[in-house]
Every structure is written in C-alpha cells, then in structure tokens.
N, C-alpha and C positions, 0 to 999 in steps of 0.2 A: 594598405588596409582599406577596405569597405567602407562609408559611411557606417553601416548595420553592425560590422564587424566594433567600429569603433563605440557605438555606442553598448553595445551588448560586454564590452571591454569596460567602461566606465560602470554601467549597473553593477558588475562584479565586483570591479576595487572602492564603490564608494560602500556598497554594502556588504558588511561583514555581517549581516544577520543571517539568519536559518530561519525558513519556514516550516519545519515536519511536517509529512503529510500521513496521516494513519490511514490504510485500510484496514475495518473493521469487516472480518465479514465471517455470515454464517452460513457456516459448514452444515447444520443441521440437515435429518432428513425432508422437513418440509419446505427446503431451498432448492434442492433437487434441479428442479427446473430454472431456477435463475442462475445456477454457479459457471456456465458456460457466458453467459452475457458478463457476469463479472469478470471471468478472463480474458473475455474479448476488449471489454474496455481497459485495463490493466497493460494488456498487450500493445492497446495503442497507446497510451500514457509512456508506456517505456521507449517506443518509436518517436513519441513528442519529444522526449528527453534526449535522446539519442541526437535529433536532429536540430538541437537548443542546447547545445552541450554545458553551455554556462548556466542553466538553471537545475543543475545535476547539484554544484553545490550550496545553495538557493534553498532548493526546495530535496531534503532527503527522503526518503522513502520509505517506510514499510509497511509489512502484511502481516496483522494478526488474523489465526482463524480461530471459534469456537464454536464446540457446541454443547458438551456439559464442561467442558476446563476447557483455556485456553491458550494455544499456543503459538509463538511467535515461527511466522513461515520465512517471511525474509527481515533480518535486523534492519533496523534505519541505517541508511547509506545512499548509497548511487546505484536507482534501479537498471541504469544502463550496464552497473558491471554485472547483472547476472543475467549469465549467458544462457540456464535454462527457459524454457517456457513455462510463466506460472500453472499451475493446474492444482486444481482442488479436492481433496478426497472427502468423500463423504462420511461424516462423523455422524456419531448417534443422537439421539435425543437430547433438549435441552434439560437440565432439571434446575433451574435457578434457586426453587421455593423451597429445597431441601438442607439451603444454605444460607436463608433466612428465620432469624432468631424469632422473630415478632409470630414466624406460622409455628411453631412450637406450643404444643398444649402443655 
C-alpha cells in the first residue's frame, strides 16, 4: 500500500462523520446563461470524487433545483454513482412573494 493510500485509509476509518454538500441552484429563466457553467463545475466535482474515491463517503452529494417550487435532482449519496451527465432544464419564473404571509393585504 502507498503512503497516500495509507493515509487516505486512516482519514476514512477515524472519521465516521458526513459532510453533505447541497447544491442549490436556480433553474429560473434569468440563470439561463449561467446553468451550463454550473454543469460544468458539477462535472468536475463528480471527476474529483471519482478520482478520491474515499471522499465519496465523507462528503455526500446532492442537487436541489428551483424555480417557483423546488425540486430534488439528485438525492444525497455518492455523486460518482450517477452515471448520467448532470443537465439542467429550464424552469419558469420565481414567484417567492406569493407565499409570503406578511405581503398579504
């Protein structure tokens, strides 16, 4: 076994903690132009993990999108098991204020 090997062996059995990592992202039409750089970075994050295979259970994954309601893309787990390519579809308008009591006349 490696040095690296070995150590990367020890972070794992001493720590039995979970980091979750949320992505939050908006789907809305005014992200348009940013939702390709969010996959791009996503893509490499899953590549990082892939070739760090012990921060797979470390650090679990997932992807919320929203843009008036919110929906869970990929559940927390191991972004290296999903074998699709993230991509994002374009959701409609946000409407946050129509589900706040205090704008209510």
């Amino acid at each position: 076994m490696r040095k690296q090997e070995i150590n990367e062996f020890n972070l794992h059995e001493e720590r039995k903690i979970a980091y979750p990592l949320y992505f939050i992202v908006d789907t809305s039409p005014s992200m348009q132009n940013f939702l390709p750089d969010v996959e791009k970075t996503i893509s490499t994050f899953k590549t990082f993990i892939k070739q760090h295979h012990f921060l797979a259970e470390i650090i679990p994954i997932s992807i919320i999108t929203f843009d008036h309601s919110a929906r869970t893309l990929i559940p927390l787990g191991n972004l290296a098991n999903v074998e699709e390519e993230v991509k994002f579809n374009l959701g409609t308008s946000t409407r946050f204020l129509r589900h706040c009591s205090y704008c209510e006349k």
